[in-house]
C-alpha positions in Angstrom: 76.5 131.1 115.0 78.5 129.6 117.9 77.8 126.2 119.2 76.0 126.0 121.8 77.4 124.9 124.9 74.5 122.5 125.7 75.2 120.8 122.7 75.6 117.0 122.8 79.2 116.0 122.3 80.6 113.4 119.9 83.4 110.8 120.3 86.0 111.6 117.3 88.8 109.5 116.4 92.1 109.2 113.7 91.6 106.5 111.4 93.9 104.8 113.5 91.1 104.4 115.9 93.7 105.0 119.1 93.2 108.4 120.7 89.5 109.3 121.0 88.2 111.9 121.9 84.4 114.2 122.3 84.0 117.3 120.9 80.7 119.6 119.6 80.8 118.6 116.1 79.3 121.5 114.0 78.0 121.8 110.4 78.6 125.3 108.4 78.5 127.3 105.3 81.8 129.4 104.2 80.1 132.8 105.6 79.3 131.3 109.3 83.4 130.4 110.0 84.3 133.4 110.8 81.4 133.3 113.6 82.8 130.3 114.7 86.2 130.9 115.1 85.5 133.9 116.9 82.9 132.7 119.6 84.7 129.4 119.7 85.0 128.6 123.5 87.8 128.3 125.8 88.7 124.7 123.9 89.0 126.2 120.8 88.1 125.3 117.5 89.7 122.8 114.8 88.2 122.0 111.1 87.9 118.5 110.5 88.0 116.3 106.6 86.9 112.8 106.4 88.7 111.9 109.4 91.5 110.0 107.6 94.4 111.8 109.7 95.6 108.5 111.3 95.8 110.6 114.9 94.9 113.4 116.7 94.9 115.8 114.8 91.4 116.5 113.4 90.2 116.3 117.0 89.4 118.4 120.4 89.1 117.3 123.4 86.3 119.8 124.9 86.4 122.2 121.9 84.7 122.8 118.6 85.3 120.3 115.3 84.0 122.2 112.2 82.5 119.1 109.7 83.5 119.5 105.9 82.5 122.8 104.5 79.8 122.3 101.2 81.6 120.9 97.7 82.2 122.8 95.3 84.5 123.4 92.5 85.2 125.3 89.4 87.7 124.5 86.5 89.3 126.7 84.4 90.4 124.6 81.0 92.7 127.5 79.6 94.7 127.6 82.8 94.3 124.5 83.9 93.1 125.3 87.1 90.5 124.6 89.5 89.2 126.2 92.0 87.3 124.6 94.7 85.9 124.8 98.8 87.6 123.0 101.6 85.4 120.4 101.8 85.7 119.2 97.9 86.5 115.8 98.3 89.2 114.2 95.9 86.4 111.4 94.8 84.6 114.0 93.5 87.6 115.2 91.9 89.0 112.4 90.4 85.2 110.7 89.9 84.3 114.0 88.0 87.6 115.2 86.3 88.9 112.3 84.8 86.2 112.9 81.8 87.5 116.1 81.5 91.0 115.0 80.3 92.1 116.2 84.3 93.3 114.6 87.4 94.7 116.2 90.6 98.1 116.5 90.1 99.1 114.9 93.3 97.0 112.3 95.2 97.9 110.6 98.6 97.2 106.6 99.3 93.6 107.6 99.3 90.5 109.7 97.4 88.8 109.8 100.5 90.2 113.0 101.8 88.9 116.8 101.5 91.1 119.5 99.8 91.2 121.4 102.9 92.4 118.2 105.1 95.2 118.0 102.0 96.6 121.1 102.0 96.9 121.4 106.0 98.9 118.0 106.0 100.3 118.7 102.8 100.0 115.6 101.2 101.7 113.9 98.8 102.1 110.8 96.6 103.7 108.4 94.4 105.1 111.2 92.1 107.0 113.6 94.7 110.0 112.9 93.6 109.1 114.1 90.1 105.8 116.4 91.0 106.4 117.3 95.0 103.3 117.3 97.2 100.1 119.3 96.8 101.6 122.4 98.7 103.7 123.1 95.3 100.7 123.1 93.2 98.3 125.4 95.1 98.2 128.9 93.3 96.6 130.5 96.4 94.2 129.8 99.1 91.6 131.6 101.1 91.3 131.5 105.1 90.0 132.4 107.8 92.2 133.0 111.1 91.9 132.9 114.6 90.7 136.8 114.6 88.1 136.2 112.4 89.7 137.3 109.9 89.5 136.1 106.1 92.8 136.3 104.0 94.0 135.5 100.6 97.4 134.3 100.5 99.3 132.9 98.2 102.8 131.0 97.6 104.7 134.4 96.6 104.8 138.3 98.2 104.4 139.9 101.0 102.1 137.0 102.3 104.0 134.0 101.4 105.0 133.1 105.3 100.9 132.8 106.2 101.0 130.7 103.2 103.2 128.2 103.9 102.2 128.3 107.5 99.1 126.7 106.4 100.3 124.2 103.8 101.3 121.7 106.1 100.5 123.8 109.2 97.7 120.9 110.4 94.6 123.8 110.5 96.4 125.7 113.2 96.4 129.2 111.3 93.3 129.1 110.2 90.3 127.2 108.5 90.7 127.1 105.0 87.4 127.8 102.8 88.6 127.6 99.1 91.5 127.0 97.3 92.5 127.2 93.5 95.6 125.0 92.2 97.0 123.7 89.1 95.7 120.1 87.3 97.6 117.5 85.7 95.8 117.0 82.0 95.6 113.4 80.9 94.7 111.5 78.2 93.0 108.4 79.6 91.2 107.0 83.3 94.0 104.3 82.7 98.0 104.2 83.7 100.8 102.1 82.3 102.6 100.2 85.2 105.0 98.0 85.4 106.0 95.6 88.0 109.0 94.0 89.8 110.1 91.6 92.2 113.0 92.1 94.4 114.5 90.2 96.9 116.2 92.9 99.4 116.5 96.4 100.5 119.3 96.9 98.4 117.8 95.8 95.0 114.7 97.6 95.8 117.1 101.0 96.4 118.7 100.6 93.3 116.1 100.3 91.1 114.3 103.1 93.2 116.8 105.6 92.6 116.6 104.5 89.0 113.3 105.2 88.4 113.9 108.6 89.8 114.9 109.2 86.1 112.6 107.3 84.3 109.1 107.3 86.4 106.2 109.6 87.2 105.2 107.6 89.7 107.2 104.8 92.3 106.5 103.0 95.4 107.3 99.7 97.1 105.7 97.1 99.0 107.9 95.7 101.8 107.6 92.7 103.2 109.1 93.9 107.2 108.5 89.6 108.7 111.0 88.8 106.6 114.7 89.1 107.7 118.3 88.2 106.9 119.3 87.9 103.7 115.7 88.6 102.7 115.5 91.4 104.9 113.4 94.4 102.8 112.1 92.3 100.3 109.7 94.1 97.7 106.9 94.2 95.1 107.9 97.8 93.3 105.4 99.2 90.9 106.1 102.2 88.6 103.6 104.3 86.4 102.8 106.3 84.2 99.2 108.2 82.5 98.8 106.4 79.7 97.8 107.5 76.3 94.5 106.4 74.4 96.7 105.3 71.6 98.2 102.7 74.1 94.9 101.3 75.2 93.4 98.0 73.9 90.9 95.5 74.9 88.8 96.9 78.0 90.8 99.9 78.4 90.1 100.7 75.0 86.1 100.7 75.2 85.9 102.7 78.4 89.1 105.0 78.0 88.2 107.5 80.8 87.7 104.9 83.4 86.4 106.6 86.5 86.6 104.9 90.2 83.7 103.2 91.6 82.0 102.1 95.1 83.9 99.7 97.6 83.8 96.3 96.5 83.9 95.3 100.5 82.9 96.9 103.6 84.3 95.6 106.8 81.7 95.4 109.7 81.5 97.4 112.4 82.8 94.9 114.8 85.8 92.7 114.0 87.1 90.1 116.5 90.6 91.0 118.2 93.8 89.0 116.8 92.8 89.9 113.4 95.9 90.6 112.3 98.8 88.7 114.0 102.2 87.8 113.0 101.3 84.1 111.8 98.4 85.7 109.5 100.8 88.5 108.2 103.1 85.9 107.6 101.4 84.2 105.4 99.7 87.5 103.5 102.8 88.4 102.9 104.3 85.1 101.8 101.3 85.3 99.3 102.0 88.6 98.1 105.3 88.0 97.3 105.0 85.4 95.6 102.3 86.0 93.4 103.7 89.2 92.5 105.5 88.6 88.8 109.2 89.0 88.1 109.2 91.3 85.9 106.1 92.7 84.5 106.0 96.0 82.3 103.3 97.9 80.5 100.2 96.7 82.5 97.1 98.7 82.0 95.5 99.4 85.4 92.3 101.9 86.7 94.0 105.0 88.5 91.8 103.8 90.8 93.8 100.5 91.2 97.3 101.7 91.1 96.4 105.1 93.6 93.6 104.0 96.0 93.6 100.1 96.1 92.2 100.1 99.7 89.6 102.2 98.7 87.7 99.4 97.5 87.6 98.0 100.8 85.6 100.3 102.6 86.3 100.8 106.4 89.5 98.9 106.6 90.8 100.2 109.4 88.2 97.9 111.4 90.7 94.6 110.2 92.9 95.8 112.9 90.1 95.1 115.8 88.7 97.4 118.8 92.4 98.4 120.1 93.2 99.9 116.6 96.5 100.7 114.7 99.2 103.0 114.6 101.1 104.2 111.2 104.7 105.0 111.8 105.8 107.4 108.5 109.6 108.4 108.7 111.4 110.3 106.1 115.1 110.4 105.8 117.6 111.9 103.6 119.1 110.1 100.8 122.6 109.8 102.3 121.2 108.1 105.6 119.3 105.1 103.5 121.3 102.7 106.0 118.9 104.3 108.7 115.7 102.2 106.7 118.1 99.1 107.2 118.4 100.0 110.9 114.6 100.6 111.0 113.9 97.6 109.4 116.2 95.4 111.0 114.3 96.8 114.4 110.8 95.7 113.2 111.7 92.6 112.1 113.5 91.9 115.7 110.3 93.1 117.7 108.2 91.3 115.2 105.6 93.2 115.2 103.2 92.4 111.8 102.6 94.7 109.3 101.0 94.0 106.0 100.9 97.1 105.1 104.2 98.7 104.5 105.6 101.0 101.4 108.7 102.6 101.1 108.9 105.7 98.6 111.2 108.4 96.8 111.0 111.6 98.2 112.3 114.8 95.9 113.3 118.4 97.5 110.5 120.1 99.6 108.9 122.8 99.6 108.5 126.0 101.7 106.0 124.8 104.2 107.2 125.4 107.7 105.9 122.0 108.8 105.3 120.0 105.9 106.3 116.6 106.0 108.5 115.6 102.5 112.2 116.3 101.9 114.7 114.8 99.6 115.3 111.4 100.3 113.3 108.2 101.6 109.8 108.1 103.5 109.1 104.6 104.9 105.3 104.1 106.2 104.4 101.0 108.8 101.2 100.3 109.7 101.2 98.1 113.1 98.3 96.7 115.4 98.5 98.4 118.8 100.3 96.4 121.1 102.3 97.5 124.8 105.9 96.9 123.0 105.0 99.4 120.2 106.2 101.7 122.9 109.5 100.7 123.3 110.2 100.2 119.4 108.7 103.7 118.4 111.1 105.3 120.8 113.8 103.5 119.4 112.9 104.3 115.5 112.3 107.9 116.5 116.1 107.9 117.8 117.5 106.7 114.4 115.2 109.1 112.7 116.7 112.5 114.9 120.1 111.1 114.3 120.0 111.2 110.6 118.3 114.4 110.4 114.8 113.3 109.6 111.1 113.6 111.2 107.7 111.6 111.2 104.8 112.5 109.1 102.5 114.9 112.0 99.2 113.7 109.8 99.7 109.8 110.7 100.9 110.7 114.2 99.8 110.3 117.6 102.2 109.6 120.2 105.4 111.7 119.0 107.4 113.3 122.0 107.2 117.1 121.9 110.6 117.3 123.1 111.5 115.6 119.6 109.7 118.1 117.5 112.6 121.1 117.3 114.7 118.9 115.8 112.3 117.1 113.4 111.3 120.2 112.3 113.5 123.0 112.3 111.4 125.8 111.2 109.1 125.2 114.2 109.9 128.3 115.6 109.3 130.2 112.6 105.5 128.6 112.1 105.1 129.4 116.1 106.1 133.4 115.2 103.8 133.5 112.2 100.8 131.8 114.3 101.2 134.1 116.6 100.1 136.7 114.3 97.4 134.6 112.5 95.7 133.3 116.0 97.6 135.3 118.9 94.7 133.9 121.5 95.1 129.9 120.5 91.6 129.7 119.2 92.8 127.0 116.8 93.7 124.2 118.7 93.4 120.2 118.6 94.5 117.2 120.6 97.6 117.5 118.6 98.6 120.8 119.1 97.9 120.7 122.8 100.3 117.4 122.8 102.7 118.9 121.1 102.8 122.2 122.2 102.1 123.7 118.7 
């Protein structure tokens, strides 16, 4: 069932809302991708999520863009397992499995992402350092490639290369139709967090590496206006599941607390200069501030301490028409002076950014381009603006030179020349795509940019 080539074409952007694009957008069942994929024209093909890739990378200029494949899922209590298609959604998930004593057993910033969109960036969360991403808790997965072919592959044997070609491989070897992975059980909807205050980058390290030991789940809130002695200063939560024995009050009559709707939607059109360095200022100010201390043994929703912008729903809009950019970095442990550096460089350009979280990153895993290795992964989300040019050229200098790479999934403007040594398997995920797609049927504006 090929898409037509009179069929009207839609504009498709990242969440960042920077590099659109049109495309034929086309909705199909599990048994018509293989169709697809192989009458896919000269454009090529790409399956797309929920769109919350911050670039270009669930996107085709000219080409197809497959929507979400139908929901559906399948646990399996003894093995605590579940088996579901692409286009599950992790709000179902967590909305539906948290009742069942389950929950994912790695979730990125947001629920508002599709198992298939996961596994081909790989994703990962607060607990990597303890739990690594999603790509070490997928049992096996089923695919179709660019011959039309539909595999089964899994993370061990003789197929073990196409598998960890496509965890992390941004849907270039193939569209994934179901997958089956491990689940986390728990006890309650509820986690135990705690809370502290710090005043720079080296207090907030400290304690970070700490809680390596100690914590499930870390991350950090860093305030990058403020500079000097202050430079790096933080709100650091750290969580853990928390037992129905520890819950009281609230918590206690509605123990398997499952996320709601938004509380806010942001409308469609938002005036420019939204978000500018006086207004960041002053959220940030506020948020520091209010923040306690010391605070430990909180009882929060998992909806609260994992997916707090999820309650405001289209929040990307704040940023106006021109849209943002998120810069992720990771770097390994020994070059943490390269965050200083990085920091000391946003603060200097002065660009705002009320969003930025710094987290512990443990070993990775096989993938060929996934994202995560041992050490620390900085994310900044900044408004577009002309110098953002100049400063991302400079932050991608200090990444190469200590060995680390940008996150592909919130990227949209990385050099290609820069990739080799970002990722130093490439070469190896180009060999084994060559064998899964040898005519480039799957491609998107990212691979073409990059040269993937």
């Amino acid at each position: 069932m090929p898409a037509p080539e009179s069929a009207p074409r839609t504009l498709l952007a990242g969440w960042g809302r920077t590099a659109p694009s049109a495309a034929t957008v086309v909705a199909a069942g599990p048994a018509d991708v293989a169709r697809l994929v192989t009458g896919a024209g000269e454009r090529g093909l790409i399956a797309r999520g929920l769109g919350r890739s911050y670039g270009d990378a669930a996107q085709s200029a000219g080409g197809t863009v497959l929507d979400p494949l139908p929901a559906s899922y399948v646990v399996d209590p003894a093995a605590g397992t579940l088996t579901a298609s692409a286009g599950t959604t992790f709000e179902a998930l967590v909305r539906d499995l948290l009742p069942q004593g389950w929950f994912v057993p790695v979730t990125p910033g947001t629920r508002q992402v599709t198992l298939g969109g996961a596994i081909a960036c790989d994703v990962h969360g607060k607990n990597h350092h303890r739990s690594g991403s999603l790509g070490h808790h997928v049992r096996s997965l089923t695919l179709v490639d660019g011959t039309g072919t539909t595999r089964v592959v899994g993370p061990d044997g003789d197929d073990a290369d196409l598998f960890w070609a496509t965890v992390g491989g941004m849907g270039l070897t193939g569209v994934v139709l179901e997958a089956t992975l491990d689940l986390l059980p728990v006890e309650t909807g509820w986690m135990s967090v705690d809370t502290s205050r710090l005043p720079d980058l080296d207090a907030v390290m400290a304690v970070m590496r700490e809680a390596d030991r100690t914590h499930t789940y870390s991350v950090a809130w860093i305030d990058t206006l403020a500079g000097g002695r202050r430079l790096g200063r933080s709100v650091l939560t750290t969580g853990e599941h928390a037992s129905r024995a520890a819950l009281a009050g609230t918590a206690a009559h509605d123990p398997q607390r499952v996320p709601g709707g938004p509380l806010l939607r942001v409308p469609p059109v938002v005036p420019p200069g939204l978000v500018t360095r006086a207004s960041v200022r002053a959220f940030n100010e506020v948020w520091f501030r209010k923040a306690p201390r010391q605070r430990t043994g909180e009882l929060q929703p998992v909806a609260t301490f994992f997916h707090p912008l999820d309650g405001v729903a289209d929040w990307n809009r704040l940023y106006g028409p021109r849209g943002f950019v998120q810069y992720q970095l990771v770097v390994p442990d020994a070059a943490h002076e390269t965050v200083r550096r990085v920091l000391e460089r946003v603060v200097r350009a002065g660009h705002p950014s009320f969003l930025s979280v710094l987290k512990r990153l443990g070993p990775g895993n096989p993938g060929m381009l996934s994202f995560p290795d041992a050490g620390w992964t900085l994310a900044l989300d900044l408004p577009v603006h002309p110098g953002l040019r100049t400063l991302f050229a400079a932050l991608d200098e200090e990444v190469v030179a200590a060995g680390g790479r940008v996150y592909l999934a919130k990227d949209a403007r990385v050099p290609a020349r820069l990739l080799p040594a970002m990722y130093p398997r490439l070469a190896e995920f180009r060999e084994v795509r060559e064998r899964l797609d040898p005519h480039h049927v799957l491609r998107s504006d990212l691979s073409r940019r990059l040269g993937l």
